[in-house]
N, C-alpha and C positions, 0 to 999 in steps of 0.2 A: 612303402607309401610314406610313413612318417618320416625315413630320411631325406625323401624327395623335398618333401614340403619344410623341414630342417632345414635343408640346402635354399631352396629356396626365401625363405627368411633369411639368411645369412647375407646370399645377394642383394636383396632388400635393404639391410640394414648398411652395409657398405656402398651403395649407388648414394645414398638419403648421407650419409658420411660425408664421401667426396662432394655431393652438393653444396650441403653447407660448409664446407674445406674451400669450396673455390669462392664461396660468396665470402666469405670473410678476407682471403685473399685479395677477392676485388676489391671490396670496402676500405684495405690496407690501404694497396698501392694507388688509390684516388685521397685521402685522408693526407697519407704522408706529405706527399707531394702536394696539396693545397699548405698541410701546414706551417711547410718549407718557407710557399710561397708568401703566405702571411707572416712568417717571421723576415724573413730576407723583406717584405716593405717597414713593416715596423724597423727595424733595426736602420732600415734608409732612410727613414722619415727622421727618425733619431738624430742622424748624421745631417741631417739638413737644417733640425731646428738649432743641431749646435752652435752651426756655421751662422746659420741668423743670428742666435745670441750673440757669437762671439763677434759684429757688427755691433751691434746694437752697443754689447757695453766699449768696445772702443768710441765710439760717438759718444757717451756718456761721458769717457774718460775726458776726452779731448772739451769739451763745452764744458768741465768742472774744472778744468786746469789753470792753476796761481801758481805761474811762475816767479813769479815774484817773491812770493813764501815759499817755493820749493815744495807744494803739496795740490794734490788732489780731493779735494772737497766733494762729501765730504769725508774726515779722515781715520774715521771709524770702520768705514766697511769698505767691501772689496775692490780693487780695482786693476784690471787687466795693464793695463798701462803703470810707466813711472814717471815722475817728472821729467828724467832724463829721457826716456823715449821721445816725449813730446817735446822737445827741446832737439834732440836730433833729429827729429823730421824736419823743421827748419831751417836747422844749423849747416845741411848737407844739399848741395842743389839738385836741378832736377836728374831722374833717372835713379837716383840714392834711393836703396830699399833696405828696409830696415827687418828682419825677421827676428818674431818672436817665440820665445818656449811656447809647448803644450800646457794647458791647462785645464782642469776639471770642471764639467757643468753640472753644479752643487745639485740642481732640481732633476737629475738625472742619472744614474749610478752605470757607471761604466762608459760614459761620454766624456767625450774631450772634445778640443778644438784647438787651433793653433792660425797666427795670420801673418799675412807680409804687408807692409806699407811700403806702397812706392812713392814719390814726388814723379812729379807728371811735368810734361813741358807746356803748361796752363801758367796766367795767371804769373804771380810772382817766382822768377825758375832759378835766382840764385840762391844760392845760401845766407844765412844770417842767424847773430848770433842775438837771441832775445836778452842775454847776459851782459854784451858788452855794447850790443849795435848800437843806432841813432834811433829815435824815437819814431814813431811811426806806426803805419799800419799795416800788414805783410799777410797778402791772402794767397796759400798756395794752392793747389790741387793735388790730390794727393787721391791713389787707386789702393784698395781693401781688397786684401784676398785672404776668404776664410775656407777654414777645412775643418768640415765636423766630421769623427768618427767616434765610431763603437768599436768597443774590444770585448774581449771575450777569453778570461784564464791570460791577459796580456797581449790577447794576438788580436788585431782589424782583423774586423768582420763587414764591418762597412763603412762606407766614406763617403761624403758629399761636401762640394766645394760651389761656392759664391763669391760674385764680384762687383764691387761699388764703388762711386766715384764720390768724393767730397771736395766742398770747398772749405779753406778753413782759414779763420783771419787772428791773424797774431795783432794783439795792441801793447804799444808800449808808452806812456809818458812821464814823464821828468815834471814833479812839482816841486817848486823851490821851496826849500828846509822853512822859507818866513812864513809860507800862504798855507792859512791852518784851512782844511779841508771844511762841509756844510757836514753840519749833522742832516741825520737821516729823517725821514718820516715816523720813523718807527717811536721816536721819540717824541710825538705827538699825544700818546695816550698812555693812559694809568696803567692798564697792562695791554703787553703786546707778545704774543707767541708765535713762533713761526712754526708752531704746532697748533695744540690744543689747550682749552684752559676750560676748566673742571670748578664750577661752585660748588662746595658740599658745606655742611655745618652751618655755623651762621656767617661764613664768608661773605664781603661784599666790597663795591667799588664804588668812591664816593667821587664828585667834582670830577669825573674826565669819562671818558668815553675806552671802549676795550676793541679792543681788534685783534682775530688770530688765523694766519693762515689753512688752518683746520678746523676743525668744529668748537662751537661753543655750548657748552651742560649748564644750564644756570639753576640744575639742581633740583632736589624732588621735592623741598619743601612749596607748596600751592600757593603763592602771591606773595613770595618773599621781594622783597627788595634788593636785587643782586646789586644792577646797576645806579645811580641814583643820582639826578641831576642836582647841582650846584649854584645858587642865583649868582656867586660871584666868580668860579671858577668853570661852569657849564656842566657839559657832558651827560650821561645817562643812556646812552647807545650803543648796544652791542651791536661791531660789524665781526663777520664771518665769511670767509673764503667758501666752508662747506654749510654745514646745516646750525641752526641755531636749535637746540631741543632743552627739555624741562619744562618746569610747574615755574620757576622763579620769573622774575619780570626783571625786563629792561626801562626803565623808566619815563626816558622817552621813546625809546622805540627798539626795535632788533632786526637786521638787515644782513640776510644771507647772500648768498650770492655776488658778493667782492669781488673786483680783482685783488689777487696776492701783490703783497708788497715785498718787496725783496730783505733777506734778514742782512743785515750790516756783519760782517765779521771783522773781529777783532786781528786789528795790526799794532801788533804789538811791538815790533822794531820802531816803530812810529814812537811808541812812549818810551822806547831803552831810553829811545836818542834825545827824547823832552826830558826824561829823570837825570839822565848826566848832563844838557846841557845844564842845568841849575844847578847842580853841582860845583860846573865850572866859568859860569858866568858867558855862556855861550848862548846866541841868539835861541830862542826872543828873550832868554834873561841878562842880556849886554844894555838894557835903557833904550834897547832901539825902536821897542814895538811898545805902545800902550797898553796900561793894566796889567804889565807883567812886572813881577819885580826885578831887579836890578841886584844882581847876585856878584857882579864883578870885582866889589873892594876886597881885598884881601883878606881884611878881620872878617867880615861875611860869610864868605866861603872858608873859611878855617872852624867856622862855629857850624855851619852847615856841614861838614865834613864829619866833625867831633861827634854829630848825632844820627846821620844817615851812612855813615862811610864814604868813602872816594869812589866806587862801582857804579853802574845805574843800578845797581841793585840795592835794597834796605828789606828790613824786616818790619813787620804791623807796629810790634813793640817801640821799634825805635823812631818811627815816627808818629805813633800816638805822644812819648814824649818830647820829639821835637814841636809838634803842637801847641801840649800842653804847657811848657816853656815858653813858645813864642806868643802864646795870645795873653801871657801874664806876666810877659815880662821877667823871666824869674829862669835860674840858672846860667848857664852862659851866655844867655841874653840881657843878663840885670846888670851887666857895665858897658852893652852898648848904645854907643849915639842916639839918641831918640829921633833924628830924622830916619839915621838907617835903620832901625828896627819898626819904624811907622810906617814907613814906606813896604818892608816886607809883610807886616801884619795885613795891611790895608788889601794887598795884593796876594794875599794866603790863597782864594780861591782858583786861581791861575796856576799853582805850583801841582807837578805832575811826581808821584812818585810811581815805583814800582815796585813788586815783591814776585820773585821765584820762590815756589811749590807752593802748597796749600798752605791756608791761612784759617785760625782758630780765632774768633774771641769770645772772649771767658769776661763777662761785666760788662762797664761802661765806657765807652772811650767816646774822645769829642773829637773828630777830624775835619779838616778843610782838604779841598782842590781833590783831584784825580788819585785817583789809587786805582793801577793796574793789578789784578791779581793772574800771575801766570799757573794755576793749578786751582784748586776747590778751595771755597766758602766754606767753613763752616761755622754757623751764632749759636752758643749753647743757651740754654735755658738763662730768662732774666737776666739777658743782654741789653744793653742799650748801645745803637749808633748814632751820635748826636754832631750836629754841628755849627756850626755858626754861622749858613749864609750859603754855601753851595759845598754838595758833595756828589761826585759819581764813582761807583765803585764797579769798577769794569771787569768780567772774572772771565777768564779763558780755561772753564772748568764749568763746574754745578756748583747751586747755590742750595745750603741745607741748613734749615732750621730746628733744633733738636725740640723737644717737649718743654717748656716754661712761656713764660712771657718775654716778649721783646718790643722793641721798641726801634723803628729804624726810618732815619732823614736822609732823603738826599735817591739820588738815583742808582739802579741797583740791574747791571745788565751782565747774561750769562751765556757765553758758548752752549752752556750746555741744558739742561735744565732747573727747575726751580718747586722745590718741594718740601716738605715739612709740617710738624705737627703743634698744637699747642695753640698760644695765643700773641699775636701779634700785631702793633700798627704802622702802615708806613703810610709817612707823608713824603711822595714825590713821584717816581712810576720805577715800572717793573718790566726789566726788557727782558726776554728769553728767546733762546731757537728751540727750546724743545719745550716739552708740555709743562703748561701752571696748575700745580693740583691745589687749589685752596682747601683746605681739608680741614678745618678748625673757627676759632673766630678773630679772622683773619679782617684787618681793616685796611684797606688803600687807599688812599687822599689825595688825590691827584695834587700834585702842584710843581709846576714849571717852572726848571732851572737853565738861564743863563749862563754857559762858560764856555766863555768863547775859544779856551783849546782842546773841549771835546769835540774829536774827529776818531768818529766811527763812520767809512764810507762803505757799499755794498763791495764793492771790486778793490780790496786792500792793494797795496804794491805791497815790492819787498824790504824797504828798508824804510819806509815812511815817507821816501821825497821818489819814490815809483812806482807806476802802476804799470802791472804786468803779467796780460790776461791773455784768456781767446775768447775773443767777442762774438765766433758762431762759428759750429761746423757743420754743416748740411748739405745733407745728398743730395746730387743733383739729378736731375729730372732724367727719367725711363734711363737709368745710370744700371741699373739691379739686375744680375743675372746668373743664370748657373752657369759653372762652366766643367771642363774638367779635371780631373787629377793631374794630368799633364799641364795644364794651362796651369795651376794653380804653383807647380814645383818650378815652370820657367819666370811664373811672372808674367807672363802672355801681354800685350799691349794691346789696347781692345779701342 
């Protein structure tokens, strides 16, 4: 009896076994296969958003493109395209496809994408060369074919391809080396960022008005006086692209919501070509143009040489003493003519110099006219930049003010940004594309300088007498589509 019932339990327990044997089973084989199925979309989805990025930043590429300076702006971060890309999609006429390497989608680990540009028989269908052509306006069409995939240990795992049409318009024009370009708007106010600008400390802006592409902080202290109007010079008005916030006050008033003005980039072939014409007596310093000095005698330019070198290029050094020389009359200028030396004096603020790499000063220097700096600012402590009448110092870098007091005249504009600590006054304005941290007890004075061969325009050319752009590239309408792997490796014409 008891082995019956033994036996029996055994059966028991082996039936209740293979039960739950096949329910796990089943649970398996529905489990696996959904999860399959959810990774195989995910990894699609992946593959599609690449293929959009990789649209997306070609349109970005092509609308930031200066061919005329040979860069893509701006020229610090990434960009899928080269100048020569974008130069041979035009250069090539229609039916010309240009294909590009793979590359990595940073916000994605193990994606890529890769695209072909075709030129289309739209619109303008021959070739042209934006380097050598005739001036004009050159709008081609041009077909986007992108391929997003994932990989996996190296190997595609999935793939998805898109396709879009653009229009895209090449500008090119020729200004004559005489016709000095309008200064910008940005040049209107005490400071201007084509970022953000940050009151903290007892920073503030006196006589003019601030405006920043981005948001304006006017600081935690409760009824400070950031901005502060002027009976003889105005101003008092923060404008702002985004949000205006803080405890501090604008004086007459704070007004968000701007339109953006566009930040002016520095063309600095533009000033090679002004720093050596004066050098050599080459227009506008030939007597031809008013207010410019007249560089062409021979004793002239041999004393102008002796101080700055024969290059467009000079150092801070050598022209803080050709300066201080010419407004005293005293070294190499103490035996010349008093018309020619009164005539260059009178006309100092016209004279454009230039310096390669970064630039230090250490004390006080008095300077006139234009100073290009092609690398970084930097004022050390109980600086002074003084001057006698107009100065603008245009920096194609960041502008840094170390710990001490300073003292600075004249206008003070920077590629890059503008920061520092300590104590400082400037009388004239502050032009930045990236962010103004006032951080200290910082003082701006707004005041308005005249010179008439500052030429900073938005859309630089490339040697100073070109302008050499893309003035839009945009999709055009129900243009967007998927298509497939095969369409995407022929090029498929759609």
């Amino acid at each position: 009896m008891n082995i019956r019932r033994k036996g029996v339990a055994l059966i028991t327990v082996i039936l209740i076994s293979a039960l739950v044997l096949t329910s796990i089973i089943g649970i398996v084989l529905k489990v696996v296969p959904e999860k399959a199925i959810s990774n195989a979309q995910s990894t699609s989805q992946r593959a599609l958003t690449a293929a959009e990025a990789c649209v997306s930043q070609i349109a970005f590429d092509l609308r930031n493109a200066d061919l005329g300076n040979n860069v893509i702006n701006p020229p610090n971060v990434y960009h899928y395209l080269t100048v020569d890309n974008v130069k041979s999609i035009v250069k090539n006429g229609a039916g010309y496809i240009l294909e590009l390497n793979e590359a990595s989608l940073s916000s994605s680990p193990d994606t890529y994408y890769k695209a072909k540009i075709k030129r289309l028989s739209k619109g303008d269908v021959n070739g042209w060369d934006p380097d050598t052509g005739l001036d004009g306006d050159k709008t081609i069409f041009i077909g986007i074919y992108a391929l997003g995939m994932v990989k996996q240990n190296g190997q595609i795992v999935s793939q998805s391809a898109v396709y879009t049409e653009m229009a895209v318009t090449y500008h090119k024009k020729t200004i004559p080396a005489t016709q000095v370009m309008p200064n910008s708007a940005v040049f209107n106010y005490g400071i201007f960022s084509g970022s953000d600008i940050a009151f903290n400390g007892n920073a503030q802006e006196v006589a003019g008005n601030v405006f920043a592409n981005g948001n304006i902080d006017l600081g935690p202290a409760k009824g400070k006086i950031r901005i502060a109007y002027d009976p003889t010079y105005g101003g008092g008005t923060a404008y702002a692209v985004g949000q205006i916030t803080g405890k501090g006050v604008a004086q007459v008033g704070a007004k968000p919501g701007q339109n953006p003005i566009e930040f002016p980039m520095l063309n600095t072939d533009y000033y090679k070509a002004f720093a050596l014409a004066f050098k050599t007596g080459q227009k506008p310093y030939d007597g031809s143009v008013s207010g410019f000095p007249n560089t062409t005698d021979p004793i002239v330019k041999s004393i102008i040489v002796s101080y700055l070198g024969s290059t467009y290029n000079s150092t801070i050094n050598q022209i803080a003493a050709f300066y201080n020389d010419l407004s005293n009359k005293s070294g190499l200028f103490a035996g010349l003519d008093v018309a020619k030396w009164q005539q260059l004096k009178s006309y100092a603020k016209n004279i454009v110099y230039f310096v390669e790499g970064d630039v230090h000063i250490n004390g006080n220097v008095k300077l006139q006219g234009t100073i290009v700096i092609n690398g970084n600012l930097i004022i050390n402590g109980n600086s002074t930049v003084d001057n006698d009448g107009a100065l603008a110092m245009l920096v194609n870098g960041n502008v840094e003010l170390a710990n001490g007091n300073a003292l600075l005249k004249g206008i003070f504009y920077t590629t890059g940004s503008f920061t520092g600590g300590g104590t400082f006054d400037l009388y004239g304005a502050l032009v930045s594309k990236g962010a103004v941290n006032l951080n200290g007890t910082y003082n701006v004075y707004y005041r308005p300088v005249d010179m008439s061969n500052l030429s900073i325009v938005g859309t630089p050319g490339s040697s100073g007498s070109v302008q050499n752009i893309i003035t839009s590239a945009e999709q055009s309408g129900n243009a967007w589509r998927k298509i497939s792997i095969d369409d995407f490796i022929n090029a498929t014409p759609f």
